[in-house]
VOGU-3710 file (C-alpha; in Angstrom, 3 decimals, decimal comma):
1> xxxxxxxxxx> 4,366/-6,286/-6,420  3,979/-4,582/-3,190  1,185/-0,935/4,523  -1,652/-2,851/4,117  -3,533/0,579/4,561  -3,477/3,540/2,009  -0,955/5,882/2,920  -2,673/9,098/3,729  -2,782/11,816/1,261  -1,753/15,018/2,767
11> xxxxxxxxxx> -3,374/18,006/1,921  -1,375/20,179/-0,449  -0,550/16,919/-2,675  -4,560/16,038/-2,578  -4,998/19,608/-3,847  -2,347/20,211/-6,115  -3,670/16,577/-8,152  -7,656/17,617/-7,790  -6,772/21,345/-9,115  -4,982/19,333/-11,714
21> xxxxxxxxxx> -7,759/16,961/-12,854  -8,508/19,258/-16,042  -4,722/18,345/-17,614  -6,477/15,439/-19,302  -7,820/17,718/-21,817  -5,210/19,310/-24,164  -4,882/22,079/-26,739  -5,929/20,001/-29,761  -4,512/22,956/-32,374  -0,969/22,398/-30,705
31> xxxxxxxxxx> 1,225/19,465/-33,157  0,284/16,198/-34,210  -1,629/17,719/-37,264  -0,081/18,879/-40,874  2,961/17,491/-40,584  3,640/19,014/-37,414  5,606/16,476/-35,054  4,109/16,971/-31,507  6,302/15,396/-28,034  4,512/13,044/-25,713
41> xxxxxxxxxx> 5,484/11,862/-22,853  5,350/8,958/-21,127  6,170/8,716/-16,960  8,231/6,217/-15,446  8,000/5,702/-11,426  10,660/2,960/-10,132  13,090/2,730/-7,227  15,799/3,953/-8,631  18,216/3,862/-6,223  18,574/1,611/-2,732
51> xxxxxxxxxx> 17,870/-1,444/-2,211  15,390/-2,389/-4,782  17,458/-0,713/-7,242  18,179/-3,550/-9,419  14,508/-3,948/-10,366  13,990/-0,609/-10,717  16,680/0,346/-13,194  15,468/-2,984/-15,086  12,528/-1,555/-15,194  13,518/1,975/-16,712
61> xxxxxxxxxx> 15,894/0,783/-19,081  12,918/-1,199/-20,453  10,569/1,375/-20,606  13,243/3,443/-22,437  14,121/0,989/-25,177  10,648/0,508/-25,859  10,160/4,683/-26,430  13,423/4,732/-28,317  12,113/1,488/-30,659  8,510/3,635/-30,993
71> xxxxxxxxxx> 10,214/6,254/-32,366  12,816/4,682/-34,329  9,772/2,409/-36,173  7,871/6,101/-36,342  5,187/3,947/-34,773  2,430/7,173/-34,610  4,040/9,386/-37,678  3,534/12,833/-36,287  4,617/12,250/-32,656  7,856/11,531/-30,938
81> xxxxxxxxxx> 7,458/9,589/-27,656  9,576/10,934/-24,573  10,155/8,946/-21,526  10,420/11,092/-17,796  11,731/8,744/-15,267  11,325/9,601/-11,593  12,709/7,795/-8,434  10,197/6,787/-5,900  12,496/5,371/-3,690  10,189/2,335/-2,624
91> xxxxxxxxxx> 8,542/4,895/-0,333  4,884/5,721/-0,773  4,993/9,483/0,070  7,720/9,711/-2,965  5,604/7,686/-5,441  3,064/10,067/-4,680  4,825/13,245/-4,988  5,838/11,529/-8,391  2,204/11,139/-9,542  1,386/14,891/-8,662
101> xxxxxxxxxx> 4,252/15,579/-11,158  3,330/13,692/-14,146  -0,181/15,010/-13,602  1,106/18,768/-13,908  3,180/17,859/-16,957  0,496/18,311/-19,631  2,672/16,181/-21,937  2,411/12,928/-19,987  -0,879/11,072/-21,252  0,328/7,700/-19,491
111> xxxxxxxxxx> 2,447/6,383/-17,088  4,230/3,133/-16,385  4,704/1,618/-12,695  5,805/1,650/-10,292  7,936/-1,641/-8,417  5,798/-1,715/-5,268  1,601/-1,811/-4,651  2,430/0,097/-1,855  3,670/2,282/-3,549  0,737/1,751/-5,989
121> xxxxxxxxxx> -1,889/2,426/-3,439  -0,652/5,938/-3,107  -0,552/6,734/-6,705  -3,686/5,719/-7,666  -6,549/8,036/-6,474  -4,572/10,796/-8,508  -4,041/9,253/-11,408  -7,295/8,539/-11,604  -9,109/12,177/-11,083  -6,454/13,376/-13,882
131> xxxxxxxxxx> -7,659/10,757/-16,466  -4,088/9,339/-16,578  -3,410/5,845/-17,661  -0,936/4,139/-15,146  0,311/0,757/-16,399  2,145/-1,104/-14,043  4,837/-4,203/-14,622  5,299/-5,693/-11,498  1,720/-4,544/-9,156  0,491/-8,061/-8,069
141> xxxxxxxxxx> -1,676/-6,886/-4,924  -5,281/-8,145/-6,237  -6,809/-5,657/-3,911  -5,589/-2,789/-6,818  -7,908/-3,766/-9,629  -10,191/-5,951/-7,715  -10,827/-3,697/-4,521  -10,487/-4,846/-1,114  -13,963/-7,683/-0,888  -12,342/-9,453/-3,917
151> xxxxxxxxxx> -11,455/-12,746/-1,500  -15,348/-12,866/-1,080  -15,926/-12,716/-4,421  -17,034/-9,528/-4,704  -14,949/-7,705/-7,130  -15,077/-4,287/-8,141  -12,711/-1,899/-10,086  -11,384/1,002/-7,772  -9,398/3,199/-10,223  -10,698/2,798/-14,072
161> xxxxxxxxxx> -7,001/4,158/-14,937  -4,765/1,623/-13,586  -3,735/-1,328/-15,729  -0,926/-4,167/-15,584  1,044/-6,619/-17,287  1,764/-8,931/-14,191  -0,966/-10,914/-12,780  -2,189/-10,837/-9,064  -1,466/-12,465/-5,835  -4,239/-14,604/-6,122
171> xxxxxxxxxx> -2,690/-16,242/-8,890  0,954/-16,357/-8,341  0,044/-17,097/-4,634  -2,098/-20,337/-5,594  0,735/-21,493/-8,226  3,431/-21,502/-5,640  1,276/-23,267/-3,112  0,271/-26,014/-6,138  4,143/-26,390/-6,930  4,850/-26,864/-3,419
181> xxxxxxxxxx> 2,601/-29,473/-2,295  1,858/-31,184/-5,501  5,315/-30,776/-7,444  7,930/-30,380/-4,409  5,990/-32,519/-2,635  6,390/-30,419/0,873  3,468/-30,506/3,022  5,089/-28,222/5,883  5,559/-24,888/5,863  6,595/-22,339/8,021
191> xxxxxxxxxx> 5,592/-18,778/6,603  6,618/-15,676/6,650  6,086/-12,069/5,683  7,703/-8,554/5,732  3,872/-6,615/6,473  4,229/-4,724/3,359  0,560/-5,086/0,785  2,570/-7,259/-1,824  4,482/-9,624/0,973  1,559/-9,760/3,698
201> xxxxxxxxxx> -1,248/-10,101/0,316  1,299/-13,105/-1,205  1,413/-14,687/1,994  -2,137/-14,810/2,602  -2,445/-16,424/-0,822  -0,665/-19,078/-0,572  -1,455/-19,938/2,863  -5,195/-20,554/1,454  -4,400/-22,424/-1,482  -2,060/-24,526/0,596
211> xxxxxxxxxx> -4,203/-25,620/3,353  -6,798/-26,273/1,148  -4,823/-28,620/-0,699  -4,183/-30,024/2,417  -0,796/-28,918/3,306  0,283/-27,449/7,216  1,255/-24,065/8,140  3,834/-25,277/11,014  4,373/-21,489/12,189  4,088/-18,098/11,247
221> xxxxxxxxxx> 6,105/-14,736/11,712  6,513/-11,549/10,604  9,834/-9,293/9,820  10,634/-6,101/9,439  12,513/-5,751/5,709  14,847/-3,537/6,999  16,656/-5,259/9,228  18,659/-8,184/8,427  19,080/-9,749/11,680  16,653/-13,131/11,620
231> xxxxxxxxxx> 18,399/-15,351/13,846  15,766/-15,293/16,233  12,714/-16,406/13,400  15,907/-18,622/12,332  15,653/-20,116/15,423  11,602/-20,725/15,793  11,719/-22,520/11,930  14,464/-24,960/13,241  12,479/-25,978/15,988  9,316/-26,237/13,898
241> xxxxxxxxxx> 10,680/-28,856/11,554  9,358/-26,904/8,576  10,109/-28,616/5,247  9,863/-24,902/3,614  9,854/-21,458/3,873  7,516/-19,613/2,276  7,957/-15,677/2,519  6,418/-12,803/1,356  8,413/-10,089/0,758  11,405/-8,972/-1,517
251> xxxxxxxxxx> 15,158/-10,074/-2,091  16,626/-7,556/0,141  15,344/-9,359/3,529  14,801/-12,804/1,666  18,052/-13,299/0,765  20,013/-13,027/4,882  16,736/-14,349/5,608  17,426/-17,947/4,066  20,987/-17,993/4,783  20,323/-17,263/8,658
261> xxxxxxxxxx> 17,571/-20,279/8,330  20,653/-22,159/7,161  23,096/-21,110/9,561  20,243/-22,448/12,379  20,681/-25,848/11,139  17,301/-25,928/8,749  18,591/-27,231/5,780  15,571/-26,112/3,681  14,361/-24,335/0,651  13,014/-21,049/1,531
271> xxxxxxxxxx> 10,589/-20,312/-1,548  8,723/-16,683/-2,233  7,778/-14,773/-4,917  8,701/-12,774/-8,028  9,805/-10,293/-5,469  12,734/-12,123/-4,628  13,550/-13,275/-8,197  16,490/-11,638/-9,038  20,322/-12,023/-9,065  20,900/-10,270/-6,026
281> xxxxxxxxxx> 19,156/-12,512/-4,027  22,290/-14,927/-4,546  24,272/-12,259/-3,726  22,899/-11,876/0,104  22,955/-15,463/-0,155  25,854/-17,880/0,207  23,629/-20,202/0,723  20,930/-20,027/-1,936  21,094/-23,176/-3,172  18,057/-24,980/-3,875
291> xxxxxxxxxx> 15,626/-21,725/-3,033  11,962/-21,324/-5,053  10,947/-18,532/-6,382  7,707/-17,820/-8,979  7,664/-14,977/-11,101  5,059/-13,644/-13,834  5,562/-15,037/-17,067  7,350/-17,727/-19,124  11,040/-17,368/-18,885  11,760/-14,350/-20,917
301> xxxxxxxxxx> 14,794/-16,048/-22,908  12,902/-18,829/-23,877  10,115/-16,973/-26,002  10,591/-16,296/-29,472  8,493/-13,057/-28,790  11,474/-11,769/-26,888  14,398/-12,377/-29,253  14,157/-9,224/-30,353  13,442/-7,467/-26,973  16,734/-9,496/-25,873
311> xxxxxxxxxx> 19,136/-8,098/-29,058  17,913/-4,727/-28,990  18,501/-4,461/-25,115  22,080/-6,062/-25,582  22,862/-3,376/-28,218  21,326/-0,861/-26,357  24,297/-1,578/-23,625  22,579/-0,984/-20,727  24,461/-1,511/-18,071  22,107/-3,094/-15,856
321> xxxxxxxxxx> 20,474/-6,912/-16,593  16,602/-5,927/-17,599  15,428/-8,720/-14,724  12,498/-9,621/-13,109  10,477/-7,476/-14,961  11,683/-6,146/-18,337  9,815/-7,986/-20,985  6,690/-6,983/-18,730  8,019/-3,071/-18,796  8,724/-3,403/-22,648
331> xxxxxxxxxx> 4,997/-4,619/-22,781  3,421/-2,153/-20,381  4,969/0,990/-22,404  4,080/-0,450/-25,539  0,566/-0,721/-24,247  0,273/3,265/-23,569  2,402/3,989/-26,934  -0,545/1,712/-29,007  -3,274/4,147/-26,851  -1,996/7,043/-27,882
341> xxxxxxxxxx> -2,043/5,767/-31,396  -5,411/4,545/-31,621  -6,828/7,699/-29,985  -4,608/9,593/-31,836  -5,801/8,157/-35,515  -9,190/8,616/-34,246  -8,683/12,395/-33,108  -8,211/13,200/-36,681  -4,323/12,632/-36,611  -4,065/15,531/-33,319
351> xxxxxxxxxx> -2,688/14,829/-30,291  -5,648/13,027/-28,175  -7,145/14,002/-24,711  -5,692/11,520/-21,219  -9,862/10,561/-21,602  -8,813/9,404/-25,181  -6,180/7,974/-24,148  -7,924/6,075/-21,154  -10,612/5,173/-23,398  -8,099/3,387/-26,310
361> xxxxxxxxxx> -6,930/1,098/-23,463  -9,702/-1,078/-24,071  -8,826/-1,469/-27,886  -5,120/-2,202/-27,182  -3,890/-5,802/-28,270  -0,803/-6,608/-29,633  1,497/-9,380/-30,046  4,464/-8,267/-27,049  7,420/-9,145/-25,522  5,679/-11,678/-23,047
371> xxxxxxxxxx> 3,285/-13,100/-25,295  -0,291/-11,617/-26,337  -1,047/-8,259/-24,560  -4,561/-7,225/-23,532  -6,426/-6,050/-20,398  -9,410/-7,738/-18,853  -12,565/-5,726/-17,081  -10,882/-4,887/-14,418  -7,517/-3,580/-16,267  -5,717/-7,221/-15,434
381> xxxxxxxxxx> -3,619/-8,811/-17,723  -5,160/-12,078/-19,692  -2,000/-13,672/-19,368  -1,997/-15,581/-16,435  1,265/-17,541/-17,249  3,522/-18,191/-13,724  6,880/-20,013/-13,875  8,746/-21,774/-10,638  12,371/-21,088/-10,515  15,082/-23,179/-8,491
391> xxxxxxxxxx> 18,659/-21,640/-7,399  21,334/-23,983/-8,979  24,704/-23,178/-9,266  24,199/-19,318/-8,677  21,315/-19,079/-11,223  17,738/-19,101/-11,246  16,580/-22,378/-13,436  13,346/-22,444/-14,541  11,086/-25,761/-13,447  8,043/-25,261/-14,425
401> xxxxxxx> 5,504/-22,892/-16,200  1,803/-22,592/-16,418  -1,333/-20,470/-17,484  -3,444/-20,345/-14,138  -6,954/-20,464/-14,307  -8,128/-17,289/-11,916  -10,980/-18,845/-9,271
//
């Protein structure tokens, strides 16, 4: 997930991560060999708290049961696997103080997130002078592994360190658009997004798969996510005669949003994506019924490969639901554990380098909680499954799922 430009780096966080840039090489005598049992530690950046907070914790308590499981299965025999998870309160500048952290902790050789690509975006350059693996869940901005000329088919890898297990824009964006037109069989839209990279980068999306499939954009606006006072873009869909709503942003705005839509007298589905896929969105909803929403993935409790991932996380008694995106966390901290554990049988049983590290990533492929895990050239996932999900009776339903060709 988740402005548009790169928040600016200020000048003692620049220096404090480019001083920092030798951490990825580590005392090779210190644990991991003879019998010695060394710590290392993995990062966790999520919003923690506000209003994304339900995704975030999902997303920690993930990460967590799959370093808990790592160590309980002595998956790498000489190391125990710590998880440090930091709030980034959906705000860039935090993310990014976050990053500077993990890079000073010598122990961290990889980190998972974060929620937002804005928050992304500020994390990145860092990561990336240190050597230090970022694996993110939920990133879907294409622009982050693809660079910014991707729509013109000129891609190019920014930051060799970043990695994810969700899938871009460009595909969930197209799938949405495809379900619309061809499935829902709506041909007039009305869209909508919040500015932020993920909503504004979704938006754009499916606005060009959707027109090219021949399909009307009947009016556009944009919102600021922190309010939650839309009764005047309530107003402009009514009068539009929209069939849809499509909006890019998250649950917090979506959800008064489509109720205010409502309240104006448009009876109609507003649809976005896997941003606004989560029980709270019925919650700031009274009137959710018969909303769209894609999200990465087949439904995680219909796939054997997450039985497991279900019952451990149920005895685990977490107290919050693992949503949106815990199968994909599970998956993304696996991915860094099964780095360290190639580089680390390679490094003569001692604890590996972040350039180890890095450079296992492109060995790692394992059988996870979403289905086969691997990274393409760019550090994108290779499974490009989407589902559609339809509010009924206070739940999200699954309607539809799909492997999507990239263009």
């Amino acid at each position: 997930m988740r402005q548009r430009s790169l928040i600016a780096i200020t000048a003692a966080l620049t220096a404090g991560a480019l001083t920092l840039t030798a951490c990825g090489s580590r005392d090779d005598s210190k644990g991991g060999g003879d019998g010695e049992n060394a710590t290392v530690v993995i990062g966790l950046d999520a919003p923690l708290t506000g209003d994304l907070s339900a995704l975030g914790m999902g997303i920690r308590n993930s990460a967590d049961l799959a370093v808990k499981n790592a160590n309980a299965q002595k998956v790498v025999d000489g190391i125990t696997f710590k998880l440090d998870a930091k709030d980034d309160q959906a705000q860039p500048s935090v993310g990014q103080q976050n990053a500077v952290s993990f890079i000073n902790d010598k122990d961290v050789l990889g980190v998972v997130g974060p929620l937002n690509s804005s928050v992304s975006q500020s994390m990145q350059k860092p990561f990336n002078d240190a050597n230090l693996v970022q694996v993110s869940p939920a990133n879907t901005g294409t622009e982050l592994t693809q660079g910014d000329n991707w729509k013109s088919g000129d891609k190019k890898r920014p930051f060799k360190t970043f990695f994810r297990t969700a899938t871009t824009d460009a595909i969930q964006g197209a799938f949405a658009a495809n379900f619309l037109f061809n499935t829902a069989k709506i041909k007039d839209v009305y869209l909508i997004d919040d500015q932020k990279t993920y909503g504004a980068g979704l938006a754009a999306s499916f606005k060009a798969t959707f027109t090219k499939l021949g399909g009307k954009i009947v009016g556009t606006d944009h919102v600021n996510p922190e309010e939650r006072d839309f009764n005047a873009v309530a107003t402009k869909v009514k009068k539009s005669k929209a069939k849809a709503v499509y909006y890019g942003g998250e649950y917090p705005a979506a959800g008064p949003l489509s109720q205010q839509i409502k309240d104006a007298g448009a009876n109609i589905p507003l649809m976005g994506g896997d941003g606004i896929f989560s029980a709270d969105f019925m919650k700031l909803n009274k009137k959710a019924q018969g909303d769209l929403a894609t999200s990465v993935g087949a439904p995680t409790e219909k796939l054997d490969s997450a039985k497991k991932f279900i019952a451990d996380y149920d005895k685990a008694g977490y107290e919050e639901d693992y949503e949106a995106y815990g199968g994909g966390t599970y998956d993304a901290t696996w991915s860094i554990i099964q780095a360290v554990k190639i580089a680390y049988e390679k490094n003569d049983n001692k604890l590996p380098s972040r350039e180890q590290v890095l450079e296992a990533m492109a060995e790692v492929k394992f059988d996870g909680v979403t289905g086969p895990v691997s990274f393409d050239e760019f550090g994108d996932t290779t499974n490009t499954m989407m589902t559609a999900y339809q509010v009924e009776g206070g739940t999200w339903k699954d309607k539809h799922s799909e492997a999507v060709k990239p263009e």
